[in-house]
N, C-alpha and C positions, 0 to 999 in steps of 0.2 A: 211442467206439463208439456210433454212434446206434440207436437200437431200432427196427427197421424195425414199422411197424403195418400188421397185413394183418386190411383186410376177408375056478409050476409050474417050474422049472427046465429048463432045457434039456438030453435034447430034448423040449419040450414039443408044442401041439396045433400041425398045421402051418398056415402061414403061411396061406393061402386059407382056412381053415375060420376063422382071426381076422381078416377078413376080407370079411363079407360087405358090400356095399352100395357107398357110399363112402367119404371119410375122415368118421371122426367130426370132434364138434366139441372141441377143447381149447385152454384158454385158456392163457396165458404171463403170470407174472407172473415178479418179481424180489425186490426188498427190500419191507418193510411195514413202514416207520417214520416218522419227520416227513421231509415233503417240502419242506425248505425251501431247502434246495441241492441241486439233483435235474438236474443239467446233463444226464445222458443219459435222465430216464424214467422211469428203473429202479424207483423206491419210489409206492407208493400207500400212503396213513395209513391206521393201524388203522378208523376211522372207515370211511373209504371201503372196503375192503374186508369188512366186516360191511354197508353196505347194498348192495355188488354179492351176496354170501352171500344175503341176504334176498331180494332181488331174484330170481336163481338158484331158490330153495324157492318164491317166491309163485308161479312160473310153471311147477311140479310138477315141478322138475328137482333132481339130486342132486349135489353135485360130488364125483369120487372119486379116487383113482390111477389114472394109466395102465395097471398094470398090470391092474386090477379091471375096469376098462373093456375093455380087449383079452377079459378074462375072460366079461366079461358080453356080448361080441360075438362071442364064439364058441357062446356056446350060445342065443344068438336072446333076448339077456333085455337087450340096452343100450338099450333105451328109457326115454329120462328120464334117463342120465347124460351128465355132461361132467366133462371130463378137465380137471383141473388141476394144474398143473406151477408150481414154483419154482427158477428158475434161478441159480446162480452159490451154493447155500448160504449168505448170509446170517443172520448170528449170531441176526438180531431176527425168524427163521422160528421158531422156538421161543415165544421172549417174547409176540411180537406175531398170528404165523397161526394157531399151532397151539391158541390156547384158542378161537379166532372159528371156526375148524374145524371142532372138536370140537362146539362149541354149535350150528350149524346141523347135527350131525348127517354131517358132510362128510369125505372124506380128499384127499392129494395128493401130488402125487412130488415130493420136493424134488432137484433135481440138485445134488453137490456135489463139490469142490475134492481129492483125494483129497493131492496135495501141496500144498495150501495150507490144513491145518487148524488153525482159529485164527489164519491171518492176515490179508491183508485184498485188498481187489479193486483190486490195483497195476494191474492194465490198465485201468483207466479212469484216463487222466492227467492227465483235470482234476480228479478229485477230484469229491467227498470219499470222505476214505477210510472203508470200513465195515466193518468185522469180520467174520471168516468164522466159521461153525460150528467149533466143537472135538467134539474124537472124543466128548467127553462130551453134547455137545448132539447129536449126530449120532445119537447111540444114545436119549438121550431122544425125539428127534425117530421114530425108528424103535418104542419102547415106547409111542409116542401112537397109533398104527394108522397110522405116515403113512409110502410108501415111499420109500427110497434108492436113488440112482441115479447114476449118474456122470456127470460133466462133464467127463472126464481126470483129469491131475494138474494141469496147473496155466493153464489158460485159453489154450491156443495153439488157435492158425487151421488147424486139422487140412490143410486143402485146400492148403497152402504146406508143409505138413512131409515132410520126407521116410521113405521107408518103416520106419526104425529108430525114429524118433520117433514116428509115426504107431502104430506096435504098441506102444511103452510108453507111449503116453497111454491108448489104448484097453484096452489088456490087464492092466497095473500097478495100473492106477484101479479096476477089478472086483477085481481079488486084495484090494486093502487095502483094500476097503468091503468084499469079505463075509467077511476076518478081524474088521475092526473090528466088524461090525455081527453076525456069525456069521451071517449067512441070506445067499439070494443076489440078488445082484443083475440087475435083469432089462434094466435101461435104459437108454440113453445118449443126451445131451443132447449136439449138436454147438456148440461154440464159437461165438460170434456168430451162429450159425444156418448158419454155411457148411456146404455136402455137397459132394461129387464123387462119381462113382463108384466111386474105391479107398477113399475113407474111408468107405463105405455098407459097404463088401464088408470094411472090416477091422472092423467092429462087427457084421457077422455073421459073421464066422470067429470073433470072438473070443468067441462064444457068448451075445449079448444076445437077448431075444427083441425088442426096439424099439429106434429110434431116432427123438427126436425134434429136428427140424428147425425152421423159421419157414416159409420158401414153396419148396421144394424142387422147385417147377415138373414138370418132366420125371419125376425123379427120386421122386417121391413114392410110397410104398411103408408099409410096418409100418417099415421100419428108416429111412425119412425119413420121419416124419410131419409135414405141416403143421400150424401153431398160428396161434393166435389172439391178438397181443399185448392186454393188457389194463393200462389205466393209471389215473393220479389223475384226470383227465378224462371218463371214464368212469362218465356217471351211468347211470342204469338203463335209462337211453329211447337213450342208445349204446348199451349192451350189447344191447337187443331189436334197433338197425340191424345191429349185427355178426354179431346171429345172424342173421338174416333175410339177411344178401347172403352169410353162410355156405354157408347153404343151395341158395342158388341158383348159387353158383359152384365147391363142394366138388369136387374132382377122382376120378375111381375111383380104387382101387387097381389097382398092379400086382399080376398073381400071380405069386406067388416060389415055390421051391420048397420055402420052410417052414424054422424056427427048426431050429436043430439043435444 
């Protein structure tokens, strides 16, 4: 699966009042460990993501969760944040993000595996394999200030499932994260980044206040948001281009009729 690179509970505030302007800016990461077999991408070394961190603070920016962001864009105060997401739960989000996090002062949403906890990321079939969060990292991960958010149960292409499947990856994945985690969950991370329009519309029936996408094109909304891939390659003076053609090509949002 290649990584495409693109340049309050419900019913909370409605949709259009989280909503002003255009899409923010959020980055996408994945794993944060040694990149030394990294066939799809997916990992930046702790190294490297403390000087994208640094990088991020020297230029009076903050990185937070999505949901804090959504937060802070509803009441006219996200200036100066960016949204950072970790995707697929990664054992070494713990170990390796969440202390370089916390010391720049930073939070983020980690998407995770609600039926694959503690095992490992079988859908990438060249390997390597990496270990997923356990419910016990997951809940540490959650007492660090960093939110949880769903990626399904277990890594399918939502946009091929059919409607049975499509409602217990979406609706199952929330139930066992805000048992697990006892708060709720507000987010959902789409699988390889794919959206349609019934998988948008079953992550808002099923009570999310976001979903976050990769380039949702058309589709781009609070419940498909665009991101920003961000990788080992990525030294400070990419991160200033990707902001910069961010900026210039960001899409409005649609207005919805609000989280419910």
């Amino acid at each position: 699966m290649p990584v495409e690179t693109a340049l309050q509970e419900p019913p909370g505030p409605r949709t259009r009042e989280l909503l002003p302007g255009r899409a923010p800016w959020v980055a996408m990461y994945h794993s944060v460990d040694d990149c030394a077999d990294d066939p799809y991408d997916v990992t930046v070394t702790p190294e490297r993501l403390g000087q994208q961190l640094r990088w991020l603070r020297s230029r009076g920016l903050r990185g937070v969760s999505v949901a804090e962001l959504l937060d802070a864009r509803s009441r006219g105060a996200g200036r100066g944040l960016v949204g950072l997401t970790f995707d697929d739960g990664y054992g070494d989000f713990v170990e390796n993000a969440v202390p370089l996090l916390r010391h720049y002062e930073c939070s983020a949403t980690v998407f995770v595996l609600a039926g694959r906890l503690g095992g490992e990321n079988g859908w990438d079939v060249e390997g390597p394999r990496k270990p997923l969060l356990t419910a016990q990292g997951i809940r540490a991960a959650a007492a660090a200030g960093m939110e949880i958010g769903s990626h399904g149960l277990l890594h399918v292409d939502l946009t091929r499932a059919d409607d049975d499947e499509r409602r217990a990856e979406v609706q199952r994945s929330k139930a066992q994260l805000e048992e697990l985690t006892g708060g709720p969950v507000h987010g959902f991370c789409y699988p390889y980044g794919h959206v349609d329009p019934p998988t948008v519309e079953a992550v808002r029936r099923a009570g999310y206040r976001y979903g976050c996408a990769i380039s949702p094109g058309s589709l781009t909304s609070v419940y498909a948001m665009p991101r920003v891939y961000v990788g080992q390659r990525d030294a400070p003076w990419r991160l200033e281009l990707k902001r910069r053609v961010h900026r210039l090509r960001r899409r409005a949002w649609h207005a919805e009729e609000g989280a419910r």
